[in-house]
C-alpha positions in Angstrom: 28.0 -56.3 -43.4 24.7 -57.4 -42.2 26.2 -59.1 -39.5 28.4 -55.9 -38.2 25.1 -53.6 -38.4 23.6 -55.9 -36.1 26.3 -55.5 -34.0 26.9 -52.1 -34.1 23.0 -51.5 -33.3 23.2 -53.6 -30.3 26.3 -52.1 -28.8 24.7 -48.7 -29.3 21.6 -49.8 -27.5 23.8 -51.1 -24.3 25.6 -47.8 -24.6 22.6 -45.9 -23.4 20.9 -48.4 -21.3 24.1 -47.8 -19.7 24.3 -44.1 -19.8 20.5 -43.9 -18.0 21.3 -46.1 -15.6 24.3 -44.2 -14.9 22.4 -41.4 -14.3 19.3 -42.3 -12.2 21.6 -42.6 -8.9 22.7 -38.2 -9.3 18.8 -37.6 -9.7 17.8 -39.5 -7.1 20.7 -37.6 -4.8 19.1 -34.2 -6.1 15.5 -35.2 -4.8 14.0 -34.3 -1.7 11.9 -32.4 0.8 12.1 -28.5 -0.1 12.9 -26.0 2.6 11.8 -22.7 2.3 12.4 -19.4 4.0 9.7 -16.8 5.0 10.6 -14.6 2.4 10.7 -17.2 -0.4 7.2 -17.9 0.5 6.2 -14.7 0.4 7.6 -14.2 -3.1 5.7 -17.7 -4.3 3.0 -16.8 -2.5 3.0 -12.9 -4.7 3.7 -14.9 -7.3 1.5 -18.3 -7.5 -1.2 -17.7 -5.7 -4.2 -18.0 -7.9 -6.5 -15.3 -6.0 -3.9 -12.7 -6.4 -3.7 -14.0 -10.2 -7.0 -13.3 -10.7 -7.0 -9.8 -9.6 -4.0 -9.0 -11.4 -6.4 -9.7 -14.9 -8.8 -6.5 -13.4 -5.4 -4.3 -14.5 -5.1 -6.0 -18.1 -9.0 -5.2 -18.3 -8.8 -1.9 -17.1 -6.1 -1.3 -19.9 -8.3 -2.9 -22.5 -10.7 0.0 -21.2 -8.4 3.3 -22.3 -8.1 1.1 -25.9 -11.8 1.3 -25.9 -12.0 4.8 -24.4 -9.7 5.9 -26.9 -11.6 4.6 -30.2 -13.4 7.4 -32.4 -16.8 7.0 -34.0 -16.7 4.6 -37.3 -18.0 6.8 -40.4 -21.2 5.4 -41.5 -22.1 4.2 -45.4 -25.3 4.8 -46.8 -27.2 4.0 -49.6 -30.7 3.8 -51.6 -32.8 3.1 -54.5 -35.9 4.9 -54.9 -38.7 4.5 -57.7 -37.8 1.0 -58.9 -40.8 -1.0 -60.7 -41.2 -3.5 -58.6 -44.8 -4.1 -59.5 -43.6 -3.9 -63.3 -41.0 -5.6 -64.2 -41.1 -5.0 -67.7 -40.3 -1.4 -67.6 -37.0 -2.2 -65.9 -34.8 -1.4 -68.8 -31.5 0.7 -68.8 -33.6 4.4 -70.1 -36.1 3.5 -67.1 -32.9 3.1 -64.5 -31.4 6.5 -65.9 -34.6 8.5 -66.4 -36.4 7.7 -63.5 -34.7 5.6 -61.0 -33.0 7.3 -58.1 -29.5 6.2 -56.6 -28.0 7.7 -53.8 -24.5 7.1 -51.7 -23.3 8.7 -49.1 -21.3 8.6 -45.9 -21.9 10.5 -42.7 -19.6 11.2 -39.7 -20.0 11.9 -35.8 -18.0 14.8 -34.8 -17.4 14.8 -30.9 -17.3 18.5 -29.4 -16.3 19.0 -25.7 -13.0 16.7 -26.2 -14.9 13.8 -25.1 -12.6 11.0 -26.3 -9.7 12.8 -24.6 -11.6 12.9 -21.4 -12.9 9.3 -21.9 -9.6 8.4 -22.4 -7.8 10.3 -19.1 -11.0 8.9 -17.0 -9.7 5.7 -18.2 -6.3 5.6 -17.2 -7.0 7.4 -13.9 -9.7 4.1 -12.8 -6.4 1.9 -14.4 -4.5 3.5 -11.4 -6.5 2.5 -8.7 -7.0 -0.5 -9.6 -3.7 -1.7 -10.0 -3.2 0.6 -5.9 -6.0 -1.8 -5.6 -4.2 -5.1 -6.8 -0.9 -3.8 -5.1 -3.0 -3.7 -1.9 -4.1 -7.1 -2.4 -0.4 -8.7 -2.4 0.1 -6.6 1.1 -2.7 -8.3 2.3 -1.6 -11.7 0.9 1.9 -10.7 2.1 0.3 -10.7 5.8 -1.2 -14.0 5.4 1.4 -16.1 4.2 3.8 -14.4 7.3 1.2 -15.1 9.7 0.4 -18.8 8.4 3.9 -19.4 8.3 4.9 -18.6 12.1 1.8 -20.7 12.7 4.1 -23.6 10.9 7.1 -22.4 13.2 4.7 -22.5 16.3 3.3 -26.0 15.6 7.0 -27.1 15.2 8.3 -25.8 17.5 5.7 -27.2 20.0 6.2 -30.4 18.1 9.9 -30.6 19.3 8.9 -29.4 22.5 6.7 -32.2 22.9 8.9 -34.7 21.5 11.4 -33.6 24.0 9.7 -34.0 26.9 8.2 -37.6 26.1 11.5 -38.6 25.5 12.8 -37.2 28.8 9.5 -38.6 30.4 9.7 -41.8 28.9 13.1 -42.2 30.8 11.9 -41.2 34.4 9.3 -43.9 33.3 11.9 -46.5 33.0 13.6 -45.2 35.6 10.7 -45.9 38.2 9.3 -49.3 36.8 13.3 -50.3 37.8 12.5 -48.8 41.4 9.3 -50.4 41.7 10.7 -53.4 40.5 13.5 -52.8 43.2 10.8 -52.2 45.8 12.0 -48.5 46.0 8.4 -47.0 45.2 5.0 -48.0 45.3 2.7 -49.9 42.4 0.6 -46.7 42.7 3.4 -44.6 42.5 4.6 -46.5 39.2 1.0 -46.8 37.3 0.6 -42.7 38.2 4.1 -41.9 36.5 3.0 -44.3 33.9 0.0 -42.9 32.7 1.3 -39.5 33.0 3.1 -40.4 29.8 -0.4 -40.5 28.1 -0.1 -36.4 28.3 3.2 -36.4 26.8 2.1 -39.2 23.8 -1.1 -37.0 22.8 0.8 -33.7 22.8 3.4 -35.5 20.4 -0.3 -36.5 18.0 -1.8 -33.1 18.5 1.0 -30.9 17.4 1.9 -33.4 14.4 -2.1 -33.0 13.4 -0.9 -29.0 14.0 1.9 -29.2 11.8 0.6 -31.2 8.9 -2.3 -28.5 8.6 -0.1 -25.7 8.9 2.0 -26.4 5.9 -1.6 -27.6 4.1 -2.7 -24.1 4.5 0.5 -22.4 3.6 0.5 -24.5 0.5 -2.7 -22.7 -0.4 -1.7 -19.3 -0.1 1.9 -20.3 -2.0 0.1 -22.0 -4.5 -0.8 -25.2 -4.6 0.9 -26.5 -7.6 3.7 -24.4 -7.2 5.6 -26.3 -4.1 5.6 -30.3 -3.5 3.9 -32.1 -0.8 6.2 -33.0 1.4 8.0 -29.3 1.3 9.0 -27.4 5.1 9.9 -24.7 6.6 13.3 -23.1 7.7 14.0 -20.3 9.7 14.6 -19.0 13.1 11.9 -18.7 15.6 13.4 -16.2 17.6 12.5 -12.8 19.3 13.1 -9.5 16.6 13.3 -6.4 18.5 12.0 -3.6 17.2 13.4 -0.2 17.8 11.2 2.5 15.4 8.8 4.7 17.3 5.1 5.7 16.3 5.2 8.8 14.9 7.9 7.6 12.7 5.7 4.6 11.9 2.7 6.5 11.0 4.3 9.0 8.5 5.7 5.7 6.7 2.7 4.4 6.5 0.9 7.5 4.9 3.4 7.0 2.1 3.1 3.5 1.7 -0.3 2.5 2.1 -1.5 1.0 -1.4 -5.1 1.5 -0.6 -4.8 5.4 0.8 -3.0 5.3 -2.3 -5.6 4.3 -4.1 -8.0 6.1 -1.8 -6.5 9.5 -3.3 -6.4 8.4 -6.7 -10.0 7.6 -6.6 -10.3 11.9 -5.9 -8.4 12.2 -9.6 -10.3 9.5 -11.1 -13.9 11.1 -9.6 -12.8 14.7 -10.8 -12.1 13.6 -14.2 -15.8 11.5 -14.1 -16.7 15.2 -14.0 -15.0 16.8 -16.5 -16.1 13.8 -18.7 -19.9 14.6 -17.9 -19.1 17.9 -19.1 -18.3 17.0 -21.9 -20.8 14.8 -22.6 -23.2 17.7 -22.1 -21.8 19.5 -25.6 -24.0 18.0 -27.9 -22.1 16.1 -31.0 -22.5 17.5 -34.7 -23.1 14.9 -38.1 -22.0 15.5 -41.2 -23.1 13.8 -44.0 -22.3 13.7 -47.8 -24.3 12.0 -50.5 -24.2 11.6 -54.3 -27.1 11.1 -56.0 -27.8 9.8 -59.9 -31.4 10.3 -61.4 -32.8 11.9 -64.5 -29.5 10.8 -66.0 -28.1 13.7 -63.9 -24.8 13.3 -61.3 -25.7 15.6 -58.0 -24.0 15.8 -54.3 -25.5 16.9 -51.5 -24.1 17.9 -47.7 -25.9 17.4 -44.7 -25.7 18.1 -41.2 -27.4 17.8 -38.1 -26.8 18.3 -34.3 -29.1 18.1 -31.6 -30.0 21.6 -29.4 -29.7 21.5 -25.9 -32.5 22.8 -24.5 -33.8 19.7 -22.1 -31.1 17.7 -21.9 -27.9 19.0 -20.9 -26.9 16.0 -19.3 -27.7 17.9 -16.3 -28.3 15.0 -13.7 -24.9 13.1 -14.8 -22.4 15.8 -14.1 -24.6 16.7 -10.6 -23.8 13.3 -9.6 -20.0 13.6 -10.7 -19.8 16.4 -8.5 -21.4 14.4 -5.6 -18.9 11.7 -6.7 -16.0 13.5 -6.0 -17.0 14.7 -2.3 -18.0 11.4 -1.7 -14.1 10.2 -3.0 -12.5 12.7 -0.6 -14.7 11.8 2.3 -13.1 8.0 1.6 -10.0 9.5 1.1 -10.0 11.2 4.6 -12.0 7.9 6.1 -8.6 5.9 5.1 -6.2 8.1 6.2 -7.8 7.8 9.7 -7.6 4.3 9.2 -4.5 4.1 8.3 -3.0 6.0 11.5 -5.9 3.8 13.3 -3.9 0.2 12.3 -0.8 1.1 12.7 -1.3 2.3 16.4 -3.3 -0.3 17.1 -0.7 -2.8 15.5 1.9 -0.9 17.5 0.4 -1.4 21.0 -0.2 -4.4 20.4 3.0 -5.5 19.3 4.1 -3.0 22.6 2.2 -5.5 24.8 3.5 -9.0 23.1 7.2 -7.6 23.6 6.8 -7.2 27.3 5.5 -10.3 27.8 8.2 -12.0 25.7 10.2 -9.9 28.0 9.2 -11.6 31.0 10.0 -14.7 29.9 13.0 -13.4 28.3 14.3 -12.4 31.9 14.6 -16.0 33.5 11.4 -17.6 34.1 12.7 -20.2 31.1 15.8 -21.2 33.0 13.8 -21.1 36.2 11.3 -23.7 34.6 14.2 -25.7 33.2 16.2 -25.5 36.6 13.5 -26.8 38.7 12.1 -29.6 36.5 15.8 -31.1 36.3 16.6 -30.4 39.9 12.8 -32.5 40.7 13.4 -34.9 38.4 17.5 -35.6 39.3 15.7 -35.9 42.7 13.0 -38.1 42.3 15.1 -40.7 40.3 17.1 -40.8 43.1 14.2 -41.1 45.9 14.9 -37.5 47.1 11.6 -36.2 46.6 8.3 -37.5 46.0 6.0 -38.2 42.9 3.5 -35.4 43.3 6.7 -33.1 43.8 8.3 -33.9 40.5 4.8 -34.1 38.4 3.9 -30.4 39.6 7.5 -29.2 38.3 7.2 -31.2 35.4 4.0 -29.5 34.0 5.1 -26.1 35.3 7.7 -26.9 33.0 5.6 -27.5 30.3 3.1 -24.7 30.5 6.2 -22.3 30.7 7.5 -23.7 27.5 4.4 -23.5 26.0 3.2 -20.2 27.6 6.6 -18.7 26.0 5.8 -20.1 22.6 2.7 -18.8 22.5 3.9 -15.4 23.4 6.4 -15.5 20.8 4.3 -16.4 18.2 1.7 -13.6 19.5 5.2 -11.3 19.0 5.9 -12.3 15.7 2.5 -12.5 14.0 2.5 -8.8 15.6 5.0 -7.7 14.0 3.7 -9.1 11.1 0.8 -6.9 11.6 2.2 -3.8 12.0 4.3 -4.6 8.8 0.9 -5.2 7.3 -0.3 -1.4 9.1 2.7 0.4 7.3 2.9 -1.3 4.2 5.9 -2.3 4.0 7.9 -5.1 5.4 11.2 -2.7 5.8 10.1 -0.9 9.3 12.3 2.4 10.7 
């Protein structure tokens, strides 16, 4: 039996050694490099990123605030002993304690006039409205910064694959001459020029690998650091988005969406009910009290009361400022919604501008570009035209390219921009 335990353990044991080794090759398939789209970075970004974290905890405070606002006052337990002989003990006996010795309890209340818990309690709720117009603001804001770093990831690779083109297209004219000067068809001088051209193209391969790796470092940031692994990319077209909404249209969006004019007008409801709560803390509060009382071996209650008279103070200079408060909110109120038709024209021009040079491009200077570096560089590989010909076509080439890219990214983070300006990201 001994014998068949042993075995029976051992044959279990080589069962799962088995069954993990089985099953390391299918995790190692489901491992590698994570591609994600704009709008998945977005939504990590609203929801990982640590800065936007920490301001949504000012909406969780400003909650625990109406709990606080809405608390009444705690009653209040008193109680005394008067005329015990401390200095002689011996006449503390039981006919000295009921004779002579005075006891008193009582319990005494605050009774709020002017409904000033209510109105603590709607001031409350009205500063928890801005600020979570406030926290939605910040997530537009954050919203903006993840687009824009992210086309700066598209740019950078973009570029990279631009640059990595060209080398390798370069790199074969370079073979192509040192067989021609080899052949005696050109120069030395000729050769070593062409030659060290190819530094140009090798350093714009570094730079725009250096580009990319920050890029994606920065994004990472803004998505979260812990939230997304190292060696994560982006997907995606890098493409021209028209854009067919008009200004006006634009503009009256934006007044609707903005979370900070939001915000901006609720500050108006929270400053007016600052003022009715200054009101109310002008009605001076009434306490009551209740006490019993044993002495002379007698059982008495008595009621007091007291409330202060408002003859100074009339919490005069608190609700004067409240008043001043709430001119001061609707002079913000009207300063944002200036602003707010202020970005989203200027976001709109500019984006106006970035179109029509995209449009430019657009209309055949790329081809052109393309057209004439092949056409210089079919002929110079074939001794048809010279070396300063085909180098001066080559880097019109490449400013072109990278003239366009520029331009595009300009477009995009634009439109980013004006996304930002309206508040949303679904335009007209």
């Amino acid at each position: 039996m001994r014998v068949q335990r042993v075995r029976f353990a051992y044959f279990a044991v080589i069962v799962c050694l088995g069954a993990i080794t089985v099953a390391r090759p299918a995790v190692a398939q489901t491992t590698g490099p994570v591609r994600i789209s704009l709008d998945e970075a977005i939504q990590m970004a609203l929801q990982h990123n640590h800065t936007l974290l920490a301001a949504r905890t000012t909406i969780q405070q400003s909650q625990a605030e109406e709990t606080t606002a809405n608390l009444r006052p705690n009653p209040v337990l008193l109680g005394d002993s008067l005329f015990l002989p401390f200095f002689q003990p011996s006449q503390l006996n039981s006919s000295f304690l009921d004779n002579t010795v005075e006891f008193d309890l009582g319990i005494s209340y605050l009774f709020e006039r002017g409904k000033k818990r209510q109105h603590r309690l709607q001031a409350a709720k009205d500063q928890t409205a801005v600020t979570r117009s406030q926290v939605v603001d910040n997530e537009r804001t954050l919203t903006f910064q993840t687009a824009s770093q992210f086309i700066g990831v598209q740019l950078a690779e973009s570029t990279l694959a631009l640059a990595q083109e060209d080398l390798r297209s370069f790199q074969n004219t370079v073979d192509i001459s040192e067989a021609r000067y080899k052949a005696g068809d050109i120069s030395e001088d000729d050769y070593l020029k062409i030659k060290l051209q190819l530094l140009q193209f090798q350093t714009d391969v570094s730079q725009t690998q250096l580009a990319r790796a920050q890029g994606l470092s920065g994004l990472r940031q803004l998505l979260g650091y812990e939230s997304i692994s190292v060696d994560y990319d982006v997907s995606g077209d890098f493409d021209y988005q028209p854009l067919r909404a008009g200004l006006e249209d634009l503009q009256m969006k934006a007044l609707q969406n903005r979370p900070d004019l939001r915000a901006a007008q609720q500050g108006v409801t929270a400053a007016n009910s600052q003022y009715l709560l200054q009101k109310a803390n002008g009605k001076r509060d009434f306490t009551g009290q209740i006490n019993y009382t044993h002495v002379s071996d007698a059982n008495t209650a008595s009621l007091f009361g007291s409330i202060q008279l408002p003859i100074f103070d009339r919490n005069q200079g608190e609700i004067a400022r409240a008043r001043y408060a709430i001119t001061q909110a609707q002079e913000q109120e009207n300063a944002t919604n200036g602003q707010v038709l202020t970005d989203v024209r200027d976001a709109y021009e500019a984006l106006q501008s970035n179109n029509q040079i995209v449009t430019i491009f657009r209309s055949g200077y790329l081809d052109e570009a393309k057209q004439d570096r092949d056409i210089s560089q079919y002929a110079y590989q074939r001794g048809a035209a010279s070396l300063l010909d085909y180098l001066d076509a080559e880097r019109s080439y490449r400013a072109t390219q990278l003239a366009y890219r520029q331009a595009l990214a300009s477009y995009l983070s634009a439109l980013e921009q004006l996304r930002e300006a309206v508040g949303t990201r679904s335009l007209p």
